[in-house]
DSSP file (Angstrom, degrees, kcal/mol; ACC not computed):
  #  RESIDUE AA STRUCTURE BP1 BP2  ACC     N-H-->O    O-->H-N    N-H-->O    O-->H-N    TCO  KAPPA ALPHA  PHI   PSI    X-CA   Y-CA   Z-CA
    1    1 A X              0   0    0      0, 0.0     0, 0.0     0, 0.0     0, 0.0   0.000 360.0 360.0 360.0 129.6    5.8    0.5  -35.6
    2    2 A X        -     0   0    0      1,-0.1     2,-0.3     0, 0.0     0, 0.0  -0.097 360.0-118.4 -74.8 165.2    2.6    0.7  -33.8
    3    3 A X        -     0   0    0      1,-0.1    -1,-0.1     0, 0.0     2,-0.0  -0.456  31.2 -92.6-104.7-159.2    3.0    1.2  -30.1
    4    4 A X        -     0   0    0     -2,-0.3     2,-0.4     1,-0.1    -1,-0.1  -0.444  46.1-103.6 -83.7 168.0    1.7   -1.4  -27.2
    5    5 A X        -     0   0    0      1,-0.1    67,-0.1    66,-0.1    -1,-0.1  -0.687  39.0 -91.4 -92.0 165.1   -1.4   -0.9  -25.8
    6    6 A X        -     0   0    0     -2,-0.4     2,-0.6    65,-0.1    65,-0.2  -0.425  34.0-138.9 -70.4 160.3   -2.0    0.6  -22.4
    7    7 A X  E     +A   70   0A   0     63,-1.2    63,-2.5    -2,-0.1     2,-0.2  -0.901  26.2 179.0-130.1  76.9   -2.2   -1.7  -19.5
    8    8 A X  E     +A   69   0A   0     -2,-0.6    61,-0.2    61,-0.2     2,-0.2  -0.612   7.4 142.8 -69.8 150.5   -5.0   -1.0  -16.9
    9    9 A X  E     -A   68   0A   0     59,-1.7    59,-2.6    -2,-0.2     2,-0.4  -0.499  45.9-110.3-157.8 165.7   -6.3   -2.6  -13.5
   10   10 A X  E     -A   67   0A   0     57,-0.2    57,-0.3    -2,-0.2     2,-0.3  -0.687  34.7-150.7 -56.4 121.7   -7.7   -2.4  -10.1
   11   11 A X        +     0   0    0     55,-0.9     2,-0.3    -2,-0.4   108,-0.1  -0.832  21.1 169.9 -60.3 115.7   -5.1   -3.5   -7.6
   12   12 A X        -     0   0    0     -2,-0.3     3,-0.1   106,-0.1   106,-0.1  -0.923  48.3 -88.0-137.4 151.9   -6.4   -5.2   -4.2
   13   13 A X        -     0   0    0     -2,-0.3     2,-0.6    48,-0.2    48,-0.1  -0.010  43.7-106.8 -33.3 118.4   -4.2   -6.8   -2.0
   14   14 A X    >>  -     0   0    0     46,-0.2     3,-1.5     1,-0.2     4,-1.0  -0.292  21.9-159.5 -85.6 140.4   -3.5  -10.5   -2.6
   15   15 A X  H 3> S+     0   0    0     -2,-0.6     4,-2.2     1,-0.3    -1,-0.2   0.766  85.0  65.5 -98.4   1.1   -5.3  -12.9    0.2
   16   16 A X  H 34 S+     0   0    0      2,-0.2     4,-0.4     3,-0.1    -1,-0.3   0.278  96.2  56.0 -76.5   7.4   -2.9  -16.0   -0.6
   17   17 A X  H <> S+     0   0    0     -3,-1.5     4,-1.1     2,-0.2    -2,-0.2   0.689 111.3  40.7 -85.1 -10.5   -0.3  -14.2    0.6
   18   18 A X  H >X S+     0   0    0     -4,-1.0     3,-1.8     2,-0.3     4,-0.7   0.996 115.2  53.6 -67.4 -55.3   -2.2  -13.6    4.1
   19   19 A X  H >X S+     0   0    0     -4,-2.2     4,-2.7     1,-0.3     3,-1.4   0.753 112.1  42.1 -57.7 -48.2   -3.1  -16.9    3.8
   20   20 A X  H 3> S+     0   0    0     -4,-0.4     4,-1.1     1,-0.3    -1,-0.3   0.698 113.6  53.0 -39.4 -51.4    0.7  -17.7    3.4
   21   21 A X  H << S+     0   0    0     -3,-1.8    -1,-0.3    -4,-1.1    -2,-0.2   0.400 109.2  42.9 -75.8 -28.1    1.7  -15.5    6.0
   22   22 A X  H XX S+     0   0    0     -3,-1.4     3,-2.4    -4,-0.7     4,-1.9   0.794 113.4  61.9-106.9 -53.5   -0.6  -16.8    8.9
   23   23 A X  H 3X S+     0   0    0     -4,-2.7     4,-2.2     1,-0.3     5,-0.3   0.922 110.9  34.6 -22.8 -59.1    0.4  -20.4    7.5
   24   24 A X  H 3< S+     0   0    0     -4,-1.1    -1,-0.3     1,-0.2    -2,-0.1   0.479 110.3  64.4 -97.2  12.5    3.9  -19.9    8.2
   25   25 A X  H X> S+     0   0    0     -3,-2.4     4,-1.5     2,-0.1     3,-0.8   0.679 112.3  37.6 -98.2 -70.8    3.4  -17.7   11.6
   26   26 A X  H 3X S+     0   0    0     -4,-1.9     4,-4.1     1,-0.3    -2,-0.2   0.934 116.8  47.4 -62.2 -21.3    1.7  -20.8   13.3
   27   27 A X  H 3X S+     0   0    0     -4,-2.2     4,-1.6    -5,-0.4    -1,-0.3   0.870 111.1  55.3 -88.0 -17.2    4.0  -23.5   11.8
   28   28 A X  H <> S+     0   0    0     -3,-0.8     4,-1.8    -5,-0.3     3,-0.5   0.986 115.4  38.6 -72.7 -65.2    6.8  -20.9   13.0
   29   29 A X  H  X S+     0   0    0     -4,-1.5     4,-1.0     1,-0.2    -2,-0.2   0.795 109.8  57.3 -66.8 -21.0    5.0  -21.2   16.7
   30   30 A X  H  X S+     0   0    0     -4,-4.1     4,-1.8    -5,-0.5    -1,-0.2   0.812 107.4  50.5 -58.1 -23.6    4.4  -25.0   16.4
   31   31 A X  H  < S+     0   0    0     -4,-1.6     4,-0.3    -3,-0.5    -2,-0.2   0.899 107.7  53.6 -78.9 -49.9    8.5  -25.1   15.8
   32   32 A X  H  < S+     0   0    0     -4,-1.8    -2,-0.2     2,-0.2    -1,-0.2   0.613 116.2  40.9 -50.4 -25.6    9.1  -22.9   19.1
   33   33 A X  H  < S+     0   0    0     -4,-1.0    -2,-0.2     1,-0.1    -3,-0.1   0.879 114.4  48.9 -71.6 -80.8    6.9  -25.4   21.0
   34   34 A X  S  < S+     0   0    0     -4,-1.8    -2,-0.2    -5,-0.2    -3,-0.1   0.325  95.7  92.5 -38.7  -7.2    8.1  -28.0   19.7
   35   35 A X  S    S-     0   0    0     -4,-0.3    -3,-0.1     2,-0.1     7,-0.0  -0.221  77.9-105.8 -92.8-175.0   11.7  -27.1   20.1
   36   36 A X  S    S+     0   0    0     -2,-0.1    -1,-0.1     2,-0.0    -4,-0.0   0.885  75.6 107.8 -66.5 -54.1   14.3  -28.0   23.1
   37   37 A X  S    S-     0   0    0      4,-0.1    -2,-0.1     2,-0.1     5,-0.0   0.304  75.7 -92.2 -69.6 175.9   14.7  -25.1   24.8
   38   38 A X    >   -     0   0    0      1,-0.1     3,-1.1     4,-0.1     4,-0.2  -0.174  41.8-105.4 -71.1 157.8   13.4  -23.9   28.4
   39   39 A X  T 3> S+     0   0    0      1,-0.2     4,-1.5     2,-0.2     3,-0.4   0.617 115.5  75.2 -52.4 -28.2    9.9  -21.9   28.7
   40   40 A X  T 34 S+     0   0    0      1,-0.2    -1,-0.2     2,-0.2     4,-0.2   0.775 107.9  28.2 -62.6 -19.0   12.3  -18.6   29.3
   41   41 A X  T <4 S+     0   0    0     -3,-1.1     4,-0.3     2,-0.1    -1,-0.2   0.405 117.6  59.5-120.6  -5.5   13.2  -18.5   25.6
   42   42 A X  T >> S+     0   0    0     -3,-0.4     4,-1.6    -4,-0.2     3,-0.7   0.908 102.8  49.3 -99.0 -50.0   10.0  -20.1   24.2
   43   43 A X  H 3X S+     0   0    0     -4,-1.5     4,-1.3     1,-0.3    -1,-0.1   0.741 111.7  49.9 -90.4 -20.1    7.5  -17.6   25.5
   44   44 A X  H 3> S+     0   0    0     -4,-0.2     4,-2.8     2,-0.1    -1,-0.3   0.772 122.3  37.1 -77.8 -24.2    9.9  -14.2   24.0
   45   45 A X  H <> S+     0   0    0     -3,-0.7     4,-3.4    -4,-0.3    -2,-0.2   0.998 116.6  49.5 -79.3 -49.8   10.0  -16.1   20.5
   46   46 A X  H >< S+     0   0    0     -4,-1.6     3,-3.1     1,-0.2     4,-0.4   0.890 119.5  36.7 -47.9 -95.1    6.7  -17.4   20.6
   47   47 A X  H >X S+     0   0    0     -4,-1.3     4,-1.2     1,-0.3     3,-0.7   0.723 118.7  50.7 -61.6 -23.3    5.4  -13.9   21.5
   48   48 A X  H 3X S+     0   0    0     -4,-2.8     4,-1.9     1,-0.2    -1,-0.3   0.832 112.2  51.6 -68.7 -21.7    8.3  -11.8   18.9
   49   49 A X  H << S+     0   0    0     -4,-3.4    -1,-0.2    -3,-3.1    -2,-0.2   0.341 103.2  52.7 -95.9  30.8    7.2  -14.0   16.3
   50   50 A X  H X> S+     0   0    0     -3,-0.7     3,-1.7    -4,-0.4     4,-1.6   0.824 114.6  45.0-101.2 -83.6    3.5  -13.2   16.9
   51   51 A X  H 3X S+     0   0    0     -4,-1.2     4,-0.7     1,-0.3     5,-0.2   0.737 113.6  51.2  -4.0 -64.2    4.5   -9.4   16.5
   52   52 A X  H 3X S+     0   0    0     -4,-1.9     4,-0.7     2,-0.3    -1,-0.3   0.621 112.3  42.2 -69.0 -23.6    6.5  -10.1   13.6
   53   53 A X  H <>>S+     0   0    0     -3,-1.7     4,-3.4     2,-0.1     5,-0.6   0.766 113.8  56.1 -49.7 -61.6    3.8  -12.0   11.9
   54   54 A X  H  <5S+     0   0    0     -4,-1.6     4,-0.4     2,-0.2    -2,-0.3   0.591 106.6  45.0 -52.0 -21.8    1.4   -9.5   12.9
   55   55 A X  H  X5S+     0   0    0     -4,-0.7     4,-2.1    -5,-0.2     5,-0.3   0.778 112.5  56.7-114.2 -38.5    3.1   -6.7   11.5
   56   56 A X  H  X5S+     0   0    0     -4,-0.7     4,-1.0    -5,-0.2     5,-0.3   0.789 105.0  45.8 -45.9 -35.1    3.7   -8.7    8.3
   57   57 A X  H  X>S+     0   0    0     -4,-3.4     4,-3.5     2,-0.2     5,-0.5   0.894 114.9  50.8 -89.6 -46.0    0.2   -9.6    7.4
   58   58 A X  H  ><S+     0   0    0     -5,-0.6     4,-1.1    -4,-0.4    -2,-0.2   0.888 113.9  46.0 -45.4 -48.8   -0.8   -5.5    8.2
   59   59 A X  H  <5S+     0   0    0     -4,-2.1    -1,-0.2     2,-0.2    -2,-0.2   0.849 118.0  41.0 -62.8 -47.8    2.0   -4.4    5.8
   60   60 A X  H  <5S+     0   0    0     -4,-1.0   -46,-0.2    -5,-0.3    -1,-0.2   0.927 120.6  45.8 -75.8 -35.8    0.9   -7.2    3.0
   61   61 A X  H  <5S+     0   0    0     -4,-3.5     2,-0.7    -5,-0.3    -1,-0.2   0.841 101.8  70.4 -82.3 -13.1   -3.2   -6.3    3.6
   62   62 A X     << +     0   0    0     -4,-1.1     2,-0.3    -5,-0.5    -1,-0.2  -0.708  56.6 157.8-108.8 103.7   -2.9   -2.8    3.6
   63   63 A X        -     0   0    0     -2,-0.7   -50,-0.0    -3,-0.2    -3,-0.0  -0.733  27.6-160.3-132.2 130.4   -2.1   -0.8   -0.1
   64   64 A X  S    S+     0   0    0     -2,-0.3    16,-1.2    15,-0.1     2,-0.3   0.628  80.0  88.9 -84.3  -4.1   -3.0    3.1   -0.7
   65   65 A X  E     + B   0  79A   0     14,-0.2    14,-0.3     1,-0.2    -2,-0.2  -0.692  48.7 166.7-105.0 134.2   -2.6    2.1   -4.4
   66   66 A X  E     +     0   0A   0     12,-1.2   -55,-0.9     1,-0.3     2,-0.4   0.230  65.2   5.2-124.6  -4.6   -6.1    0.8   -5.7
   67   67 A X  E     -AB  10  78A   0     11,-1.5    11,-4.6   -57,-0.3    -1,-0.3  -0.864  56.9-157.1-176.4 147.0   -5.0    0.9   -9.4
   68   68 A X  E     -AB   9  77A   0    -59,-2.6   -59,-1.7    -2,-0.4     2,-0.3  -0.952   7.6-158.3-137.4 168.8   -2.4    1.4  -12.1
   69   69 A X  E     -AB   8  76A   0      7,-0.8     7,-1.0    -2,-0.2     2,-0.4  -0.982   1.5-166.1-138.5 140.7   -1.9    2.1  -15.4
   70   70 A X  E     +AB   7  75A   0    -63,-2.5   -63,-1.2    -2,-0.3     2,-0.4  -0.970  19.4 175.2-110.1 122.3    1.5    1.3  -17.9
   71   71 A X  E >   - B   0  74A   0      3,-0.7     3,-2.0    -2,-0.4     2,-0.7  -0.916  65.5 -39.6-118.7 126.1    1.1    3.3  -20.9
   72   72 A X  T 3  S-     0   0    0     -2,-0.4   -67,-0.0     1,-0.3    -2,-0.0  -0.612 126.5 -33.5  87.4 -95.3    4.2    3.0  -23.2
   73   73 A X  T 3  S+     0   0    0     -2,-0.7    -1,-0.3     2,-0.0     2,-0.1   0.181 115.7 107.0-126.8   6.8    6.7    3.0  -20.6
   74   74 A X  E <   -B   71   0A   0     -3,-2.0    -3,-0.7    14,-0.1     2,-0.3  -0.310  52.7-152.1 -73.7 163.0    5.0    5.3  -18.0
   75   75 A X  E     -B   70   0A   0     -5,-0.2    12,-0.7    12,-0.2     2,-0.3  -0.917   9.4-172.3-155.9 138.0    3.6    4.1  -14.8
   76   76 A X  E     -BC  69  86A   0     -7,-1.0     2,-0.8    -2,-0.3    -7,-0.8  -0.955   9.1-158.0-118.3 105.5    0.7    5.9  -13.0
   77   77 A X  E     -B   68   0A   0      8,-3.5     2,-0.5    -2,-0.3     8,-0.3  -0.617   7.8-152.1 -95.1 128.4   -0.3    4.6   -9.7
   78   78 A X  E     -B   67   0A   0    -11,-4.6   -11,-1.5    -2,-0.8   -12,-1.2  -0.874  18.6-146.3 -89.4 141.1   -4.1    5.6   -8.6
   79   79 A X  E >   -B   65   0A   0      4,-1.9     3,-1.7    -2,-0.5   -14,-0.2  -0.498  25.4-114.4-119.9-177.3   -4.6    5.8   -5.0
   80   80 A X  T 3  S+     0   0    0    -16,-1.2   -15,-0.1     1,-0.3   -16,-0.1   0.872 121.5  55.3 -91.5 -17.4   -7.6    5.0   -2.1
   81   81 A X  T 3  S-     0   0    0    -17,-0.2    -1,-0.3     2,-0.2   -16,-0.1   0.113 121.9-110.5-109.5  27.0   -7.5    9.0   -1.7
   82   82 A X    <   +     0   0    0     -3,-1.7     2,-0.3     1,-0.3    -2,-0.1   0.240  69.7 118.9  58.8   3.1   -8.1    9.7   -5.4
   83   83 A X        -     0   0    0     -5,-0.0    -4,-1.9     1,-0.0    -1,-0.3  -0.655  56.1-124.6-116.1-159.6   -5.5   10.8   -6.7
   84   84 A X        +     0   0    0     -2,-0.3     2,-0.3    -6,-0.2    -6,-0.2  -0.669  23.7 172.9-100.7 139.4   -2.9   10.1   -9.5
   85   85 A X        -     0   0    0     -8,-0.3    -8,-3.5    -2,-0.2     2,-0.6  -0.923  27.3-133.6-156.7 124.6    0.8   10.0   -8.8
   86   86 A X  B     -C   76   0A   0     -2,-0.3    20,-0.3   -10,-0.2   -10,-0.3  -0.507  28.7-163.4 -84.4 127.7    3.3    8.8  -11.8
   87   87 A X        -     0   0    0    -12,-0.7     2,-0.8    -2,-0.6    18,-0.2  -0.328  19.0-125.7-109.1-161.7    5.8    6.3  -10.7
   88   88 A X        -     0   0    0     -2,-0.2    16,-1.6    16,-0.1     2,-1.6  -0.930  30.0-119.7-139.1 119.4    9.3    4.7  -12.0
   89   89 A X  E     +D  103   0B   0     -2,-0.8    14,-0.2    14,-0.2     3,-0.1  -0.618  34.4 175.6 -59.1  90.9    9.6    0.7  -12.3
   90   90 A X  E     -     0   0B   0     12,-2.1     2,-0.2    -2,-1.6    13,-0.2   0.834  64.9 -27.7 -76.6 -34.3   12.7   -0.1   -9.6
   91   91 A X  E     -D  102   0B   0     11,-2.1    11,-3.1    52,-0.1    -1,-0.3  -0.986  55.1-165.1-172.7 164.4   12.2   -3.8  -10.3
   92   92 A X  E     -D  101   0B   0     47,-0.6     2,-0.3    49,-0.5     9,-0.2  -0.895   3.2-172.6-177.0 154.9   10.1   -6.8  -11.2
   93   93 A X  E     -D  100   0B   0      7,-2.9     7,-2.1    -2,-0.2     2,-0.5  -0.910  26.3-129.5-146.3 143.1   10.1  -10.4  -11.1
   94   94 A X  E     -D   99   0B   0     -2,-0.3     2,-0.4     5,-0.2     5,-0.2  -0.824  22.2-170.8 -93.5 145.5    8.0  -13.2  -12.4
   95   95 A X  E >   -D   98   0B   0      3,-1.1     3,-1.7    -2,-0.5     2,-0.5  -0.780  66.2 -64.9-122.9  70.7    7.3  -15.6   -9.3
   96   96 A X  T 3  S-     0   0    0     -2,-0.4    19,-0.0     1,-0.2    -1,-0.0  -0.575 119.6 -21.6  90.7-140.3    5.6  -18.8  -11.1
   97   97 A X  T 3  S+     0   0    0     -2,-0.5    -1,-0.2    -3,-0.1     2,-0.2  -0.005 124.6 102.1-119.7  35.3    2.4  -16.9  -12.4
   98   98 A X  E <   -D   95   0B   0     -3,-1.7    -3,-1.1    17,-0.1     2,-0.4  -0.574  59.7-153.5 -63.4 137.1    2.7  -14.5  -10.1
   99   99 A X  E     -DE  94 114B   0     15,-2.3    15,-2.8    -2,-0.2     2,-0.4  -0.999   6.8-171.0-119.3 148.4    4.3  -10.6  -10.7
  100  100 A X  E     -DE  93 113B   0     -7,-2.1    -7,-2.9    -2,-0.4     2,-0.3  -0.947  13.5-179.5-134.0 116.7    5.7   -8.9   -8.1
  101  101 A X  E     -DE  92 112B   0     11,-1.8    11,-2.6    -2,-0.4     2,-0.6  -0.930  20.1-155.9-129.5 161.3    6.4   -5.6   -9.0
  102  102 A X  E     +DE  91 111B   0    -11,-3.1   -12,-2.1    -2,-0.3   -11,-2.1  -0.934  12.5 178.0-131.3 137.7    8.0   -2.4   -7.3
  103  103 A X  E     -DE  89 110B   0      7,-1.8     7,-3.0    -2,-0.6     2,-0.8  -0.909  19.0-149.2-136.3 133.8    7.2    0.8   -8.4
  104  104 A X  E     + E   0 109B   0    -16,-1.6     2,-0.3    -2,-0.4     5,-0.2  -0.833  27.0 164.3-114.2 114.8    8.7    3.6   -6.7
  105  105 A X  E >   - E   0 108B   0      3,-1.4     3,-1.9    -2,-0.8   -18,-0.2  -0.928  61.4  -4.5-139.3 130.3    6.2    7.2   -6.7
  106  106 A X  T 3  S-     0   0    0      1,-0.3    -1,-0.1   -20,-0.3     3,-0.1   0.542 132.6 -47.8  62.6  31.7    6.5   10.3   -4.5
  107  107 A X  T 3  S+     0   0    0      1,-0.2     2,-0.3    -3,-0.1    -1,-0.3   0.145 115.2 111.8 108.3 -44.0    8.9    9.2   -2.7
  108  108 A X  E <   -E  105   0B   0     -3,-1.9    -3,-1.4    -5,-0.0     2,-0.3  -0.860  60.1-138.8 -57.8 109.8    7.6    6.1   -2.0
  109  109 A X  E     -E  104   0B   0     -2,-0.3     2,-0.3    -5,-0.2    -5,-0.2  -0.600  22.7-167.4-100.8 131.0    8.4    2.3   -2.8
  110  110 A X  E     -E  103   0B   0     -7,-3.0    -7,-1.8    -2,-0.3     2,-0.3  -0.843   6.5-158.5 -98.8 151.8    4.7    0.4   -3.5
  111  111 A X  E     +E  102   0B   0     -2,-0.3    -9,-0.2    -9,-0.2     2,-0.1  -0.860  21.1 179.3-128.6  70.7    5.5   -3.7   -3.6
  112  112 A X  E     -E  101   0B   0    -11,-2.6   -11,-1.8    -2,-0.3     2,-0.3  -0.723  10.1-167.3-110.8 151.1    2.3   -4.8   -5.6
  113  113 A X  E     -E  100   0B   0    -13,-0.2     2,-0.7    -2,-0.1   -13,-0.2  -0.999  10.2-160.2-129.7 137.3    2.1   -8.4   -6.2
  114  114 A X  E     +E   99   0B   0    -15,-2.8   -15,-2.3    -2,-0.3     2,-0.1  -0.811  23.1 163.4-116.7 109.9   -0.4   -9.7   -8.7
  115  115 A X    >>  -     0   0    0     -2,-0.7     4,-1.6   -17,-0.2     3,-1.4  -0.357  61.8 -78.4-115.3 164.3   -1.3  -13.9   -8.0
  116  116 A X  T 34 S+     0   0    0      1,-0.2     5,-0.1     2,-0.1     8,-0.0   0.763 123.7  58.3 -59.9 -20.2   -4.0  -15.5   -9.4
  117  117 A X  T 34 S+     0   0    0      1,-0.2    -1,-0.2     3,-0.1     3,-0.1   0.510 111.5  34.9 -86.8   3.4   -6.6  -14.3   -6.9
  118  118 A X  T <4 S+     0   0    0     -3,-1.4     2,-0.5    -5,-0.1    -1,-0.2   0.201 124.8  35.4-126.5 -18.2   -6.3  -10.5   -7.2
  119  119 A X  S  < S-     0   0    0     -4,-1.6     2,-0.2  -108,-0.1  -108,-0.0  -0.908  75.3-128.2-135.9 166.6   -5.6  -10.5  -11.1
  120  120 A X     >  -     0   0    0     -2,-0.5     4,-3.2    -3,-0.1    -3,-0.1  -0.595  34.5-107.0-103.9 160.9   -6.8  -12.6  -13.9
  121  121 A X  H  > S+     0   0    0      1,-0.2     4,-2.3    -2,-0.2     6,-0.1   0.905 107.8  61.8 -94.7 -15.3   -3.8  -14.3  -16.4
  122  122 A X  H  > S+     0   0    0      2,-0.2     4,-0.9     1,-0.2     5,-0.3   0.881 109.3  39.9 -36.5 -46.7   -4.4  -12.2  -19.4
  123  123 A X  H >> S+     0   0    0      2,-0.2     4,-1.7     1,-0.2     3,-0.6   0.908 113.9  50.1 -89.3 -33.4   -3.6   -9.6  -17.8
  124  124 A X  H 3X S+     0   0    0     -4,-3.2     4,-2.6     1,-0.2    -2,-0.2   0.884 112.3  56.9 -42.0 -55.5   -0.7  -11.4  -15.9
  125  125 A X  H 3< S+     0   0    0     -4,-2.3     4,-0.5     2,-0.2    -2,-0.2   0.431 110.7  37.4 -34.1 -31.9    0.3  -12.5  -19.6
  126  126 A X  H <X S+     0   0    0     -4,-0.9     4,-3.7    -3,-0.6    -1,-0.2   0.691 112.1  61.5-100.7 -28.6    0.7   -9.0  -21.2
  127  127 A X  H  X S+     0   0    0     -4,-1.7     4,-1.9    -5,-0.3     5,-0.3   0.998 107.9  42.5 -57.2 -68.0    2.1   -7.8  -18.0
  128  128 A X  H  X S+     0   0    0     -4,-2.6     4,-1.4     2,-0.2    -1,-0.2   0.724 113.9  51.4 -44.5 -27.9    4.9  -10.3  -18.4
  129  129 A X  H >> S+     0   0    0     -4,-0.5     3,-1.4     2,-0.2     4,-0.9   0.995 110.0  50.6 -53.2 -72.1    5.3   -9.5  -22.4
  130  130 A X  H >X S+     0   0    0     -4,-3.7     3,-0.6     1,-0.3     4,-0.5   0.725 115.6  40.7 -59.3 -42.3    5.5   -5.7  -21.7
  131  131 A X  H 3< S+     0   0    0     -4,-1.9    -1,-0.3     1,-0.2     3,-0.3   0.794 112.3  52.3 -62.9 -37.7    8.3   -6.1  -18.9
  132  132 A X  H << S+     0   0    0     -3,-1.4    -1,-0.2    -4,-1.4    -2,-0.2   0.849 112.8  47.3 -69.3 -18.4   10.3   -8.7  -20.7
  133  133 A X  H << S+     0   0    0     -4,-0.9    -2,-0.2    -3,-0.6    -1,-0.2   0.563 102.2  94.8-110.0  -1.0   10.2   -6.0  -24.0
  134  134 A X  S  < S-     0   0    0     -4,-0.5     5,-0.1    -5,-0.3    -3,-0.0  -0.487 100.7 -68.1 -75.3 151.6   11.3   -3.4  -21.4
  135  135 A X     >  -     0   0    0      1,-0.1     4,-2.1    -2,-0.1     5,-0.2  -0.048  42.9-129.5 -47.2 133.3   14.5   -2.6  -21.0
  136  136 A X  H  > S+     0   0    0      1,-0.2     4,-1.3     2,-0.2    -1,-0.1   0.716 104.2  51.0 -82.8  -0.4   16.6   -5.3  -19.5
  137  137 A X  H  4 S+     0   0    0      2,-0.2     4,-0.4     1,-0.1     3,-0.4   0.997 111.9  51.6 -45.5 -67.8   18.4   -3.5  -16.8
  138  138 A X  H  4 S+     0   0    0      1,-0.3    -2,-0.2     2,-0.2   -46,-0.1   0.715 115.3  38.1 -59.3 -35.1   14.9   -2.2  -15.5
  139  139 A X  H  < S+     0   0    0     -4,-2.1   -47,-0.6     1,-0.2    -1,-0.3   0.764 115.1  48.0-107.5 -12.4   13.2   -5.6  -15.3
  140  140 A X  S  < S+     0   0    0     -4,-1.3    -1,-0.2    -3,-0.4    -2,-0.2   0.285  83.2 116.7 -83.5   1.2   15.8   -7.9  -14.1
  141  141 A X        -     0   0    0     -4,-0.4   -49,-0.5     1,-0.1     2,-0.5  -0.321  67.8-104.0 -60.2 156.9   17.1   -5.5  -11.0
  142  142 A X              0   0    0    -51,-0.1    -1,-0.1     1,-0.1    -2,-0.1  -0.534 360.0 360.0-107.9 172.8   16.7   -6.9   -7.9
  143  143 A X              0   0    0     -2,-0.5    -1,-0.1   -51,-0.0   -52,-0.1   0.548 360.0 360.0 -64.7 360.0   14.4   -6.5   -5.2
């Protein structure tokens, strides 16, 4: 039996989830307006879910990982500071045609999600082959 091929690409940071993220941050404060309660309790939510928004979109926009590579069942994550650092698959999930996967290297858990605007669907498409033909422990854990 021949083996798979490897499975390259660049990884950037997907900008429908910002977009997603600032979406549901304003609809969050239009609901805090919009609600009952007194100006004493609107103006701490209002301004903790502007923090909490805020710290979400930094978290989602900012990745050291600028590329991986799956050969076989091996995982190599490339990073913005050039080097190489092999990781372990903790979990991964199909979203839609989305992946969201989490790969855990040096210590570290990376959250990469690949949507249509950061990845193309061939590549989405093989991704999903190679994880369904992966062990099913590995690719059905949860997040």
């Amino acid at each position: 039996m021949t083996s798979a091929p490897a499975i390259g690409f660049d990884y950037r940071p997907s900008r429908r989830l910002l977009q997603l993220l600032l979406a549901i941050g304003v609809l969050v404060l239009v609901a805090i307006a919009g609600s009952g309660a007194p100006w004493a309790l609107k103006l701490p939510m209002a301004l903790a879910s502007i923090v909490l928004v805020a710290i979400a979109l930094r978290r989602a926009s900012r990745s050291s990982v600028m590329g991986v590579a799956l050969a076989g069942e091996t995982w190599t994550l490339y990073r913005a500071s050039r080097e190489e650092s092999p990781a372990v698959l903790a979990s991964s999930r199909v979203l839609g045609t989305c992946v969201l996967l989490r790969l855990k290297s040096a210590g570290r858990t990376e959250v990469l999600l690949l949507a249509p605007d950061n990845s193309d669907a061939d590549l989405r498409r093989r991704l999903r082959m190679r994880l369904a033909a992966m062990r099913p422990a590995e690719s059905s854990a949860r997040l």
